[in-house]
C-alpha positions as CSV (number, residue, x, y, z in Angstrom):
1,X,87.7,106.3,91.8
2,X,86.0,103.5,90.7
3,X,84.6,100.8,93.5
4,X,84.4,97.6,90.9
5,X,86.5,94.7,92.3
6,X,89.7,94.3,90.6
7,X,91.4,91.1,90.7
8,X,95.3,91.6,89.6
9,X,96.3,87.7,89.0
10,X,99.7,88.9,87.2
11,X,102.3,87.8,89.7
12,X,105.0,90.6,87.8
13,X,101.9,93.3,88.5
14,X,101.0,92.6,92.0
15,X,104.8,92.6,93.1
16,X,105.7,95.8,91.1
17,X,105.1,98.8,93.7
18,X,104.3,101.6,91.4
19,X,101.6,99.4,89.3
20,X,100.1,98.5,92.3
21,X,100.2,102.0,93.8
22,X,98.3,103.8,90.2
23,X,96.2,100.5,89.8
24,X,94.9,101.5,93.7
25,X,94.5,105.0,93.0
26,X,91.6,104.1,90.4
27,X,90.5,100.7,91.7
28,X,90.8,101.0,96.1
29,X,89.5,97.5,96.9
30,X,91.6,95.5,94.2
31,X,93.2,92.5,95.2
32,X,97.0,91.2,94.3
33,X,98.5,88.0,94.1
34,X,100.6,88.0,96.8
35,X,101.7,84.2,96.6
36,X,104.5,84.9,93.7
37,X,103.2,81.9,91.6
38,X,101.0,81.4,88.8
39,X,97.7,81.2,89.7
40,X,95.6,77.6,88.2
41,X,92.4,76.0,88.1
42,X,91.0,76.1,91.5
43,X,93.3,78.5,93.4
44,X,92.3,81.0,90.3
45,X,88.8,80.6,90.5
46,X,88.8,81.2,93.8
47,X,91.1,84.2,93.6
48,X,89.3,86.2,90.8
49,X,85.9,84.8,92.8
50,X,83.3,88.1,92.7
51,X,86.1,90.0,90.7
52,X,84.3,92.0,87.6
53,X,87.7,92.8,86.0
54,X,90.9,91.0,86.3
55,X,94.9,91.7,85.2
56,X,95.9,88.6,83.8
57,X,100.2,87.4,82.7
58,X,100.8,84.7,82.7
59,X,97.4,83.1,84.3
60,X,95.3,80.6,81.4
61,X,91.7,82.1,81.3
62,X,89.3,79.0,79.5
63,X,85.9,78.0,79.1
64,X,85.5,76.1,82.3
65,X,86.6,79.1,84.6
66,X,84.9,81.8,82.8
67,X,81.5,79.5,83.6
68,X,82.8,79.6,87.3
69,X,82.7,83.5,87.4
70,X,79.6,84.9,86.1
71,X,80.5,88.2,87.7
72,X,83.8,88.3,86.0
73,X,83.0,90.7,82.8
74,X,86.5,92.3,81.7
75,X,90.4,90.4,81.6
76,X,93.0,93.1,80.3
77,X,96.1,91.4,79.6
78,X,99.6,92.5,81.3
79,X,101.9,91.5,78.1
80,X,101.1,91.0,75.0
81,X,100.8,87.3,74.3
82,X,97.4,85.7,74.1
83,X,98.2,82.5,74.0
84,X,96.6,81.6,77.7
85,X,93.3,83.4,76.8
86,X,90.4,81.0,75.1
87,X,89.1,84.3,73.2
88,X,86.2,82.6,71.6
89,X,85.0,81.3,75.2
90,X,85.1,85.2,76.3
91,X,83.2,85.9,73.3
92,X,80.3,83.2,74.4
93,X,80.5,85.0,77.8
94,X,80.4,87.9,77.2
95,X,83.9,88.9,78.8
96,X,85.8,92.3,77.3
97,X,89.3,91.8,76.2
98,X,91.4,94.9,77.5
99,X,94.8,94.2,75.6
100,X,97.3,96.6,73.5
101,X,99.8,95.0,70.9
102,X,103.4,95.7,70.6
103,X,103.9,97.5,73.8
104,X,106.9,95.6,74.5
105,X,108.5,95.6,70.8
106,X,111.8,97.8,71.6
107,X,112.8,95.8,75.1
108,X,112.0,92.8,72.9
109,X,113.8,93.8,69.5
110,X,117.0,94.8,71.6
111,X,117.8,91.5,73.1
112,X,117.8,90.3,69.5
113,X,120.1,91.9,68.9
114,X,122.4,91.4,71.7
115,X,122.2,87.5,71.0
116,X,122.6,88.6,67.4
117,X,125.9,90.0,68.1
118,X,126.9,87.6,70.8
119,X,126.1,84.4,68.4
120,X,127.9,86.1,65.5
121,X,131.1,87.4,67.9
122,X,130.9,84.0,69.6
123,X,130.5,85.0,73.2
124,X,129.7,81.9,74.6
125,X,132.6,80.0,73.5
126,X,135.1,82.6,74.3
127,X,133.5,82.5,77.9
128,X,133.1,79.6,78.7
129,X,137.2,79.3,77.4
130,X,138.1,81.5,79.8
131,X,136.1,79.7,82.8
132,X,138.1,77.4,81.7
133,X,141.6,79.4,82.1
134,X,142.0,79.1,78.5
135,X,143.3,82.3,76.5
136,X,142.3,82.7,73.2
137,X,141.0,85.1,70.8
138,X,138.0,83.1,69.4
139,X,137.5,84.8,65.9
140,X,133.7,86.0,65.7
141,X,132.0,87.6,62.9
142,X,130.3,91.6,62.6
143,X,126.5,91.9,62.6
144,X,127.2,94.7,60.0
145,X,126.6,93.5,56.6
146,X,124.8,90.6,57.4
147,X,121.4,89.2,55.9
148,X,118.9,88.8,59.0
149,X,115.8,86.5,58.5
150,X,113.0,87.6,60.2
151,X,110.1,85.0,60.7
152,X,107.0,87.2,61.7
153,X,106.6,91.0,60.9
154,X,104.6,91.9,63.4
155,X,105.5,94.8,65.9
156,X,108.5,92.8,67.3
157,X,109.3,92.1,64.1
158,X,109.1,95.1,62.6
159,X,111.0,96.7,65.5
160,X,114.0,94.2,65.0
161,X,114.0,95.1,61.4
162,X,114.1,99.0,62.1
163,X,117.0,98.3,64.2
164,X,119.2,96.0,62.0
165,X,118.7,98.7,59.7
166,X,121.5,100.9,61.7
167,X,124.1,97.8,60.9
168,X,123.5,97.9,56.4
169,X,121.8,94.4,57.5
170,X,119.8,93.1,54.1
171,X,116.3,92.4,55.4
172,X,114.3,89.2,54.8
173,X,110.5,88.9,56.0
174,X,108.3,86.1,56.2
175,X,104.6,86.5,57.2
176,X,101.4,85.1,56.2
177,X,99.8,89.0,56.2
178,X,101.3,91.5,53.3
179,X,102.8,94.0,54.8
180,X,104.2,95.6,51.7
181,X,103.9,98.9,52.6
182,X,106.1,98.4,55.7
183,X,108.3,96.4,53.9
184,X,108.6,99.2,51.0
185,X,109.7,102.2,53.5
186,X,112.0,100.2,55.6
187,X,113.5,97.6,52.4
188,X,112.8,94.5,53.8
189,X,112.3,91.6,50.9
190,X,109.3,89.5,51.8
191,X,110.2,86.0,50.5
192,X,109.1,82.5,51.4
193,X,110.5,80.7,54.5
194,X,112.7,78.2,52.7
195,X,114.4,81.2,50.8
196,X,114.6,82.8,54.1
197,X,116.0,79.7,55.9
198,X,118.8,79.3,53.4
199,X,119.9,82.9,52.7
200,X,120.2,84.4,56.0
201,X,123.2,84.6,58.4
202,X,120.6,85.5,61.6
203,X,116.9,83.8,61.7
204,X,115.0,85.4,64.3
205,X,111.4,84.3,64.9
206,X,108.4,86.1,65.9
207,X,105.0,84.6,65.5
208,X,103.0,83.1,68.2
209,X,102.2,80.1,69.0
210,X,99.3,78.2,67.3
211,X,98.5,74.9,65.6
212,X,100.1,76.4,62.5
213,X,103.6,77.3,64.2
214,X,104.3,74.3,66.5
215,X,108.1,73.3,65.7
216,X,108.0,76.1,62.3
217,X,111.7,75.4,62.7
218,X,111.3,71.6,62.5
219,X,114.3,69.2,61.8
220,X,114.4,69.8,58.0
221,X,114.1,73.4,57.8
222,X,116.8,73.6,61.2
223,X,119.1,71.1,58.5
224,X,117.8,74.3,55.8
225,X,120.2,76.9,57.1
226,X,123.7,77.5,56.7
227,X,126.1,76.3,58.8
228,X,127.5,79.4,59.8
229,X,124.0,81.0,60.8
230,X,122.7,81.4,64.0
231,X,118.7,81.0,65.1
232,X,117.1,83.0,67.8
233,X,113.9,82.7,69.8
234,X,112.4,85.6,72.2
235,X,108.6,84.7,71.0
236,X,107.2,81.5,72.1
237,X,108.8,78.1,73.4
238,X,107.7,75.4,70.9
239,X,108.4,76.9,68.0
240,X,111.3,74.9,67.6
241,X,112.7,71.5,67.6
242,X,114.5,71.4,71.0
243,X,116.0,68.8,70.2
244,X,116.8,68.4,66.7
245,X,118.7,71.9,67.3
246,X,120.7,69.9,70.2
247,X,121.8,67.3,68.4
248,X,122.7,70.5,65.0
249,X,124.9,72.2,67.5
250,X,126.7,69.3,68.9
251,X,127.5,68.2,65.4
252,X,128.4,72.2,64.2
253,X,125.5,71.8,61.2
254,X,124.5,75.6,62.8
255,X,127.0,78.2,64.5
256,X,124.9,79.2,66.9
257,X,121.4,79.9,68.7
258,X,119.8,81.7,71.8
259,X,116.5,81.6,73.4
260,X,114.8,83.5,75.8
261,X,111.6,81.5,75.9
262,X,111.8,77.5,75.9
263,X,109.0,74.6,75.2
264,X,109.2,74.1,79.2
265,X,109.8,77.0,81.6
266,X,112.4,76.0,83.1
267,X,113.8,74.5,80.3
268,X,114.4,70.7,80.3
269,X,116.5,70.3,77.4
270,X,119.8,69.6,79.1
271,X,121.8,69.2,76.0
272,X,120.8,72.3,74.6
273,X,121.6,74.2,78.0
274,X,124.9,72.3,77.8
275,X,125.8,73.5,73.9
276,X,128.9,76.0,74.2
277,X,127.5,77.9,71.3
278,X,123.9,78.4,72.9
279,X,122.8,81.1,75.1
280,X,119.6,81.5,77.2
281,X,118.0,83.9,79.4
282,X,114.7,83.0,81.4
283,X,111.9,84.9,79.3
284,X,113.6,88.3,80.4
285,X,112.4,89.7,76.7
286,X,109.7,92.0,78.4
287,X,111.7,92.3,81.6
288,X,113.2,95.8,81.1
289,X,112.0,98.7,83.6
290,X,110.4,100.0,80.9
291,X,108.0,97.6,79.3
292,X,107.3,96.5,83.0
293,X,105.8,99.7,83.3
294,X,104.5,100.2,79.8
295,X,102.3,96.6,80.2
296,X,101.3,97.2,83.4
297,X,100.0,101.1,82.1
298,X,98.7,99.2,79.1
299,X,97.0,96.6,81.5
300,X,95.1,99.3,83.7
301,X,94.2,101.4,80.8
302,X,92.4,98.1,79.7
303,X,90.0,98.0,82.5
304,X,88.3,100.3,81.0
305,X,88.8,101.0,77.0
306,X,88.0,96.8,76.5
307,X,85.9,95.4,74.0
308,X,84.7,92.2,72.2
309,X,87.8,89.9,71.5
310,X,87.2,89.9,67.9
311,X,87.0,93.9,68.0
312,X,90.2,93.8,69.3
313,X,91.5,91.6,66.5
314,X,90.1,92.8,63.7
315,X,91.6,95.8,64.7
316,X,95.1,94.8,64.2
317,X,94.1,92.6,60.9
């Protein structure tokens, strides 16, 4: 049992009795967030304060707080977004990256495709009918045989394409990295995002957020799809035009979309919460029993198998 301060900052880790209970079992004196926020600026410096490893989530870990904590020497991340990390400020400081890729792909993949379905068999408006006392049979349309876009082939990606493969769902990929080999054993075209945007009944995205992604689904390629497709977002709020996709919806220029992850958290965009053909759930991608525990395994495993930042990338390039 190691006696090296832990500091678990993850709110979803430090309430989650079995983490906390194996974490303990290999690190006695760690330390939870027990205030069920997100820990900021201040109140996380002084919370990680004398910590040599930390569990991050959620938490943003920058240059400015790493040069608070000289003792802090190893952040392994609970999820698998790495937007809130600076890596290149870890790198200067010499701080170990613990942090495994993909491990929530399947919880991720299969609320794609329930919104897939949903969107295409027009939940939402048969719903919100019936709240309504109105009886109707809204007329939707099958996921089987449809042309699915996927934006981002990662390992979400890639597990949303294995899947739609069960429906004879013709596969479109766009990524900036070749992954022809991939693409060859599961038959997934890899074309360019406009032919994506305007061939496929389903766009799902999957990238994360950068510089080079901000609003990828701007006004013009949002106006690029047909009007009987539907767009979905469980990767990163901002990569679309909140409100350009309102305004599409209200006017019926797109059939459908669903988000699990939103610019804001909670979401602002009162006209697109308002849409009857949008659905949203609150960045409940990841939330399943099982990624919770997959993460969190992933996240204590990291305390001790981290390395360099950049070793960690260039291991997934």
């Amino acid at each position: 049992m190691s006696s090296r301060r832990v500091g678990v900052a993850s709110r979803s880790f430090s309430r989650h009795p079995t983490l906390r209970a194996e974490l303990l079992a290999r690190y006695s004196d760690a330390r939870f967030n027990e205030s069920g926020g997100v820990l900021a600026g201040d109140e996380l410096k002084r919370f990680l304060d004398g910590c040599e490893k930390a569990i991050v989530g959620l938490d943003r870990i920058d240059a400015d707080l790493l040069s608070a904590l000289p003792s802090l020497k190893v952040v392994s991340k609970y999820g698998v977004g790495l937007d809130s990390l600076d890596l290149a400020a870890m790198e200067r400081h010499g701080v170990a990256l613990g942090w495994t890729p993909g491990v929530n792909r399947r919880s991720v993949a299969e609320l794609v495709v329930a919104f897939a379905i949903c969107l295409l068999h027009r939940v939402p408006q048969a719903g919100e009918e019936m709240r309504r006392g109105q009886w109707r049979q809204v007329v939707g349309r099958q996921l089987t045989d449809r042309t699915i876009g996927v934006v981002g082939c990662g390992h979400v990606g890639k597990e949303v394409c294995r899947l739609m493969r069960a429906f004879a769902c013709r596969l479109l990929a766009y990524d900036i990295v070749d992954y022809r080999d991939f693409y060859a054993n599961v038959g997934v075209e890899a074309v360019g995002l406009d032919m994506l945007l305007q061939a496929s009944d389903v766009v799902t995205l999957h990238v994360p957020l950068d510089d080079s992604t901000r609003n990828i689904m701007s006004r013009a390629r949002i106006a690029a799809m047909k009007q009987d497709a539907v767009l979905i977002n469980t990767a990163r709020g901002g990569l679309i035009d909140e409100a350009a996709l309102a305004e599409a919806l209200a006017e019926e220029r797109l059939a459908g979309a669903a988000f699990d992850v939103f610019a804001t958290e909670p979401p602002d965009s009162v006209e697109l919460l308002n849409s009857r053909s949008f659905m949203a759930t609150p960045h409940i991608g990841g939330s399943t029993e099982e990624a919770i525990l997959a993460m969190g395994r992933s996240a204590i495993a990291g305390l001790d198998a981290a390395r360099r930042p950049s070793e960690c990338l260039a291991a997934i390039a």
